[in-house]
C-alpha positions as CSV (number, residue, x, y, z in Angstrom):
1,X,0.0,0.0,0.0
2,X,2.8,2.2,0.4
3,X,4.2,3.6,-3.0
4,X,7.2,5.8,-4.0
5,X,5.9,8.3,-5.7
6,X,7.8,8.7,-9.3
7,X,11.0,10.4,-10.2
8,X,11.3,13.5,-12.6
9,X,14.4,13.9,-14.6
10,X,14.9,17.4,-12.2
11,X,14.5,15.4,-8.6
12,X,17.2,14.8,-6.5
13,X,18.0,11.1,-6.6
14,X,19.0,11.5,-3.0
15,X,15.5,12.0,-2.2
16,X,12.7,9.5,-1.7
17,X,9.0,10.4,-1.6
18,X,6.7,7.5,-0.2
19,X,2.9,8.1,-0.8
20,X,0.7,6.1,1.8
21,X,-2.2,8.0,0.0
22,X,-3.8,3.7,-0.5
23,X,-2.9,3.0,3.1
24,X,-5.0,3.0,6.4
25,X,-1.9,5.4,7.8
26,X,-1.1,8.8,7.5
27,X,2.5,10.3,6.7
28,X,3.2,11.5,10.1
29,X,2.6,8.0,11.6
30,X,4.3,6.2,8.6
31,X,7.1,8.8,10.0
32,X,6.7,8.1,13.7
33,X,6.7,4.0,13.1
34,X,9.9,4.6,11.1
35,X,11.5,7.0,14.0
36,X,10.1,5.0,17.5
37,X,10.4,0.9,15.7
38,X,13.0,0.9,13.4
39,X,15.1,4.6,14.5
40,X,14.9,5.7,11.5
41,X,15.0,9.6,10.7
42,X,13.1,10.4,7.6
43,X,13.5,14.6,6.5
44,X,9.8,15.5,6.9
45,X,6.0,14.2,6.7
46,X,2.3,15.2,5.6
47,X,-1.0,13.9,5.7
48,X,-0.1,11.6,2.5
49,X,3.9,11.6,2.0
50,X,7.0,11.3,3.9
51,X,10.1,12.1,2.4
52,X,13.5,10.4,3.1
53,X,16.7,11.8,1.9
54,X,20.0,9.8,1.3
55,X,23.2,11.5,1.2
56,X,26.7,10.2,-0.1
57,X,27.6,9.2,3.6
58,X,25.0,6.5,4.1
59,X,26.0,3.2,3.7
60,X,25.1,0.3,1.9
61,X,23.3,-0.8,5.3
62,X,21.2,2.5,5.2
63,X,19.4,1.8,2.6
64,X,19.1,-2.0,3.5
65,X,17.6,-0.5,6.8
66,X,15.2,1.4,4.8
67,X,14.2,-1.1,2.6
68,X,13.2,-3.4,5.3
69,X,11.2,-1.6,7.2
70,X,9.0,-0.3,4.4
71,X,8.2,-3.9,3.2
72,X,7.6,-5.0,7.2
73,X,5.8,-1.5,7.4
74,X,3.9,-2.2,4.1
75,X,3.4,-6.2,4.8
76,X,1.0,-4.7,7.7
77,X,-1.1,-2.4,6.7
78,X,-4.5,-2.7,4.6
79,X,-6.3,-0.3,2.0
80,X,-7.3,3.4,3.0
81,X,-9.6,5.9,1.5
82,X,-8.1,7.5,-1.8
């Protein structure tokens, strides 16, 4: 249910947007799951996005980190309202 919203030829490829517009969640929980469960610190949240940003100093295990928690977080959750 959670989806990564496209990427223009103009957007940073160190930044990730992650819709949860089809979830039951909002951005700001999908932000605090991320933060409290799995300590990770994602740059900012709204109603439906959060936005995660990568930098050239994260590691290969960053983005492994990242990567698992959205498929546990996504593996959990059912359909919302569009």
């Amino acid at each position: 249910y959670l989806r990564f919203l496209p990427q223009e030829e103009e957007q940073d490829i160190g930044k990730l947007l992650i819709s949860v517009k089809q979830a039951n969640i909002t951005g700001k929980q999908l932000y605090q799951i991320l933060l409290e469960r799995y300590h990770l610190q994602t740059e900012m949240a709204a109603e439906q996005f959060v936005l995660a940003m990568f930098t050239v100093n994260d590691t290969k295990e960053a983005y492994l980190r990242m990567t698992a928690a959205l498929l546990e977080i996504d593996g959990g959750l059912t359909a919302g309202q569009e």
